[in-house]
Residue frames as a rotation matrix with the C-alpha (Angstrom) as fourth column:
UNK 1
0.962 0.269 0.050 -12.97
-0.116 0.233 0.966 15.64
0.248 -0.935 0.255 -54.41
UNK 2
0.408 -0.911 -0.068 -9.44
0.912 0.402 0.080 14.73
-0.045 -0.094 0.995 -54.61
UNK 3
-0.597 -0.587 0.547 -8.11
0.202 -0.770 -0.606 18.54
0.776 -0.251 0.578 -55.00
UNK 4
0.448 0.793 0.413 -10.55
-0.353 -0.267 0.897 19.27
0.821 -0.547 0.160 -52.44
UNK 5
0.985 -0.135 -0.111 -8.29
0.164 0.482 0.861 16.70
-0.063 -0.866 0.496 -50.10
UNK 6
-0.146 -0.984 0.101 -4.86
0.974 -0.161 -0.162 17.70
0.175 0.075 0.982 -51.15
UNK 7
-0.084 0.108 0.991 -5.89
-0.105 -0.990 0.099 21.49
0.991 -0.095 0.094 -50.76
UNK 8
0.823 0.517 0.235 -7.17
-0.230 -0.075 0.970 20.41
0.519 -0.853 0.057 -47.01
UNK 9
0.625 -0.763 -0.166 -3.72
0.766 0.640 -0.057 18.30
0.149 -0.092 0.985 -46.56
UNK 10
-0.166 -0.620 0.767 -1.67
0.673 -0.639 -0.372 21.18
0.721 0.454 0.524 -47.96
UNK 11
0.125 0.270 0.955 -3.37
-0.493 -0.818 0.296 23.37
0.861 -0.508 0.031 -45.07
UNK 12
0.861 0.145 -0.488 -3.07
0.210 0.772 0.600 20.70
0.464 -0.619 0.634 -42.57
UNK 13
0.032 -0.887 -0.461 0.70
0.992 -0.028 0.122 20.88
-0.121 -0.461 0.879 -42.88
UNK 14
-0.586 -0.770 0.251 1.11
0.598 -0.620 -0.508 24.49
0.547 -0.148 0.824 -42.83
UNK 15
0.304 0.862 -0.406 -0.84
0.600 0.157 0.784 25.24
0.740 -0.482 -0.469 -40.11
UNK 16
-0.464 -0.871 -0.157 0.55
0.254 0.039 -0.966 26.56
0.848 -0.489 0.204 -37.19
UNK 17
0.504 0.533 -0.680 -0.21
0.717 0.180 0.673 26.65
0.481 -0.827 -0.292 -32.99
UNK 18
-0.365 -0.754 0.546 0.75
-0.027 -0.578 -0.816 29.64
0.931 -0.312 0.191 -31.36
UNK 19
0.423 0.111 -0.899 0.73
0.869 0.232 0.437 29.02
0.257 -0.966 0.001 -27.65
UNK 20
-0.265 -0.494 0.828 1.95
-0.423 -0.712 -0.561 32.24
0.867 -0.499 -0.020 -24.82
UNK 21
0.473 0.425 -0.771 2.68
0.704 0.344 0.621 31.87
0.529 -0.837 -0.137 -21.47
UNK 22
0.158 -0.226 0.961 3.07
-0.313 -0.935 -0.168 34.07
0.937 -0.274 -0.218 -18.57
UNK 23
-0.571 -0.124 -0.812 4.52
0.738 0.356 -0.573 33.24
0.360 -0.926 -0.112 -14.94
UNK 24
0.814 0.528 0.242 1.94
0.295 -0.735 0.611 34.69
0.500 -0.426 -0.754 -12.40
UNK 25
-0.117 -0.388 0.914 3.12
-0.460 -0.794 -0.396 36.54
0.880 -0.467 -0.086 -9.66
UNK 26
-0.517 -0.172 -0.839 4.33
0.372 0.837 -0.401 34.30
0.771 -0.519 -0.369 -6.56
UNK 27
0.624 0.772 0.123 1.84
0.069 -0.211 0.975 34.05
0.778 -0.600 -0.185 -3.86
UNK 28
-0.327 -0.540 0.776 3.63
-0.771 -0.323 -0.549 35.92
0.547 -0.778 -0.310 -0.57
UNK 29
-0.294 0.237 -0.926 3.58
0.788 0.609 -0.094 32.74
0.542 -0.757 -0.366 2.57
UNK 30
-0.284 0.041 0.958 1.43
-0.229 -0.973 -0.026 34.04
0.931 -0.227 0.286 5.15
UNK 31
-0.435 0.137 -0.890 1.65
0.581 0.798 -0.161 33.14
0.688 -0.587 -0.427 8.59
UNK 32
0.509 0.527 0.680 -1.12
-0.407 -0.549 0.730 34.10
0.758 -0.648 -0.065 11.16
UNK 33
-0.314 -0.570 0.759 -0.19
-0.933 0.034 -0.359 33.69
0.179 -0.821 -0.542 15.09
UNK 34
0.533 0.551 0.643 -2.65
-0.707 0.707 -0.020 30.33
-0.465 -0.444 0.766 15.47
UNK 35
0.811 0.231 -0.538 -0.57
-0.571 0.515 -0.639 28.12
0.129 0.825 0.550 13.03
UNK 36
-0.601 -0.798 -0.043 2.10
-0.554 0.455 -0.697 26.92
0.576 -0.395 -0.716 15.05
UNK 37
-0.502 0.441 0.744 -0.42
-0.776 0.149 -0.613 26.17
-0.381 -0.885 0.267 17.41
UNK 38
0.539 0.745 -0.392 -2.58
-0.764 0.237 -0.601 24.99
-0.355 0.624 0.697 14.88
UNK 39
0.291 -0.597 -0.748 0.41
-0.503 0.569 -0.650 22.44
0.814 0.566 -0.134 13.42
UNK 40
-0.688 -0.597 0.413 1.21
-0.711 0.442 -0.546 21.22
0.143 -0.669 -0.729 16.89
UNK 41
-0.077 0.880 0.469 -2.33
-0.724 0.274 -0.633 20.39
-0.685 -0.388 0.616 17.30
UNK 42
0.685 0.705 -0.180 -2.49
-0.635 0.458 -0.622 18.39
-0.356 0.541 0.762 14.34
UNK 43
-0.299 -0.954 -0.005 0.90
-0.692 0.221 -0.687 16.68
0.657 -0.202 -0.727 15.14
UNK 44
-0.697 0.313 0.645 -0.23
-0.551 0.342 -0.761 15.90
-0.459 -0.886 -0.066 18.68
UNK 45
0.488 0.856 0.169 -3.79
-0.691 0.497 -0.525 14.34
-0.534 0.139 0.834 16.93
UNK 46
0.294 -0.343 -0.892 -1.64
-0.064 0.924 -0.376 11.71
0.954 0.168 0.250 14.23
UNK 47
-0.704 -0.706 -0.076 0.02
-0.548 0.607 -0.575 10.35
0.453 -0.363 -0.814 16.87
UNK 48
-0.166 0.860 0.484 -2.96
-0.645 0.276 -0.712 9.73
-0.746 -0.430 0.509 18.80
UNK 49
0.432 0.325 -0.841 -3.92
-0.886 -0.021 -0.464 8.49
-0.168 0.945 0.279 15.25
UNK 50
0.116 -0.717 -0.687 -0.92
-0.675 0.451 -0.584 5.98
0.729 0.531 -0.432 14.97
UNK 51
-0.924 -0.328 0.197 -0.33
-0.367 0.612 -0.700 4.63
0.109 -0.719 -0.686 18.40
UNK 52
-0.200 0.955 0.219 -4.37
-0.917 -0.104 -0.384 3.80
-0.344 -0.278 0.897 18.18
UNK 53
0.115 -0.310 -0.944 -3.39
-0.856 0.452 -0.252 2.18
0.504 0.837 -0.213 14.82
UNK 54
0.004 -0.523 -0.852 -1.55
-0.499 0.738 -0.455 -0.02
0.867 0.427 -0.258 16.17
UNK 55
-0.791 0.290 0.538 -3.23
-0.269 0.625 -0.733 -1.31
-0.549 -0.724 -0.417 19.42
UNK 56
0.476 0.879 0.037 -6.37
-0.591 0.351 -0.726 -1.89
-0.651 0.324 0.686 17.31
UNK 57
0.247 -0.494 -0.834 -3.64
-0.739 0.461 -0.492 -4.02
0.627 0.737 -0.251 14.98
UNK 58
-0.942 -0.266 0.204 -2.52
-0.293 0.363 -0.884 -5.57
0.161 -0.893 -0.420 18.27
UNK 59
-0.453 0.428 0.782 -5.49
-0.653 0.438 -0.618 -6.42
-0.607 -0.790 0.081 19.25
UNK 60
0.547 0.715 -0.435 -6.24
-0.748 0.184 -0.637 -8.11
-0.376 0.674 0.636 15.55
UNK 61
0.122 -0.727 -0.675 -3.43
-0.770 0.360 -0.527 -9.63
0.626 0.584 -0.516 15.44
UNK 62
-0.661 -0.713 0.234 -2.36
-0.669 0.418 -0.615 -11.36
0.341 -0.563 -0.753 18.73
UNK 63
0.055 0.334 0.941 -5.28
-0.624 0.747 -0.229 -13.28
-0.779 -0.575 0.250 19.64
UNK 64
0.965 0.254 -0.067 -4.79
-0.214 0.614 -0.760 -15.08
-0.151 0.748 0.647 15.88
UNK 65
0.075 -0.908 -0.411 -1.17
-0.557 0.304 -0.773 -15.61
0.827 0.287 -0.483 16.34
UNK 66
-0.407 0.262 0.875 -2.27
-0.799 0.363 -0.480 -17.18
-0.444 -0.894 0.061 19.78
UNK 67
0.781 0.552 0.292 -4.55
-0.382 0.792 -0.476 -19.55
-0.495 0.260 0.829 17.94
UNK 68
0.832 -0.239 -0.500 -2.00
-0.258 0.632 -0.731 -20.72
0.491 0.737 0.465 15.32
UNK 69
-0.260 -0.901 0.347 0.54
-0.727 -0.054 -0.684 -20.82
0.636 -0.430 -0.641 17.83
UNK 70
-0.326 0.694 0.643 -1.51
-0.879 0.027 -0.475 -23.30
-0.347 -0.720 0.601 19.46
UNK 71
0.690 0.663 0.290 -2.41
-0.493 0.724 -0.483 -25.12
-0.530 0.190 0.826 17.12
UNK 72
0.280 -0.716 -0.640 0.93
-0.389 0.525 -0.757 -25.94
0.878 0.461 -0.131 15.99
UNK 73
-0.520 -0.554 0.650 2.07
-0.849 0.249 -0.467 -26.82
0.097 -0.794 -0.600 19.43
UNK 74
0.162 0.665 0.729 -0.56
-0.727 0.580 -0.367 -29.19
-0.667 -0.471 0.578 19.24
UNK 75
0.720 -0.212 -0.661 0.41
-0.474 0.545 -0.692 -30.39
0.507 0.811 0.292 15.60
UNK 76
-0.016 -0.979 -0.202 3.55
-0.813 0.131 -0.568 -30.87
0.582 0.155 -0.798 16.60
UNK 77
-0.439 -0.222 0.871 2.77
-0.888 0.255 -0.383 -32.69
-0.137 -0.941 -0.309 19.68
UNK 78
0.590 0.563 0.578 0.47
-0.278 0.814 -0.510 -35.54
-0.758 0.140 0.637 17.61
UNK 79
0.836 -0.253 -0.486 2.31
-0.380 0.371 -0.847 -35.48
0.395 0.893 0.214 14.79
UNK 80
-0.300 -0.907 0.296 5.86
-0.953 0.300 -0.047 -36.91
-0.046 -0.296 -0.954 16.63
UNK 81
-0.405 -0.200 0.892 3.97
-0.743 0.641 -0.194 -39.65
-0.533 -0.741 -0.408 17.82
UNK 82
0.667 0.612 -0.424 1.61
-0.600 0.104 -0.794 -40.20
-0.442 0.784 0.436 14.47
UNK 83
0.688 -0.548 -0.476 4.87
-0.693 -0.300 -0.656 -40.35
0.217 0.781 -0.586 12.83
UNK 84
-0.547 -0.751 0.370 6.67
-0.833 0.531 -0.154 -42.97
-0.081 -0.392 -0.916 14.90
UNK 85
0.009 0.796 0.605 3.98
-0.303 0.578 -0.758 -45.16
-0.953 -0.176 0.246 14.61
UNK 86
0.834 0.521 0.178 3.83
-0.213 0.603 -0.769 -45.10
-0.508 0.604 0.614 10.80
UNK 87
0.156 -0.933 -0.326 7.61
-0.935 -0.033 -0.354 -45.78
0.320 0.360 -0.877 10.57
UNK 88
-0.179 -0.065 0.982 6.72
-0.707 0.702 -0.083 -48.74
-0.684 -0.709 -0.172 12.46
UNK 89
0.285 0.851 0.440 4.51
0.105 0.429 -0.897 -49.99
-0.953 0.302 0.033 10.40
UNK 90
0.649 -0.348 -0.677 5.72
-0.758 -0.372 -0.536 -48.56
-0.065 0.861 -0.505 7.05
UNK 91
0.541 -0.692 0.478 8.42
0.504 0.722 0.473 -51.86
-0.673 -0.015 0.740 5.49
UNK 92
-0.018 -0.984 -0.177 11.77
-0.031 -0.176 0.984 -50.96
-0.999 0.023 -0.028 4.59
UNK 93
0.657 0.497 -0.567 12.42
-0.604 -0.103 -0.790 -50.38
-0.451 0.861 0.233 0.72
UNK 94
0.805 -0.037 0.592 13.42
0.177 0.967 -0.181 -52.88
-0.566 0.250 0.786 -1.19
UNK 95
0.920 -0.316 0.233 16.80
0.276 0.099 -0.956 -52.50
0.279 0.943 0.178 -2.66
């Protein structure tokens, strides 16, 4: 069994991988008459696309920066007075 695995080894390493390759043959660009057209058209649609974007973002956005804007104006407004109050109250530290 053992020459049996050095004999397989021994073929292992002198193996060899022959590989070929072949560049194809570059594909000619072919332009038809519609494909300017055809690229404006799908220009013209993203934008549509983008400025949509970003009123439907606008409209997801601003009425929740409204609220927290809000509700800090309110923080702010309790929390001045909150805050004088427990400075009132609150005794001086000792030392």
């Amino acid at each position: 069994i053992q020459g049996r695995l050095l004999y397989l080894h021994d073929q292992a390493d002198l193996s060899t991988i022959s590989v070929s390759m072949r560049e194809g043959d570059p594909a000619a660009p072919t332009a038809r008459p519609g494909d300017l057209r055809q690229a404006f058209d799908r220009a013209w649609n993203g934008t549509v696309a983008v400025v949509t974007g970003v009123i439907i973002g606008a409209g997801v956005v601003l009425p929740i920066a409204l609220f927290l804007a809000l509700g800090l104006l309110v923080a702010s407004r309790v929390w001045r007075p909150v805050r004088r109050l427990v400075e009132k109250v609150t005794p001086p530290p000792l030392g």
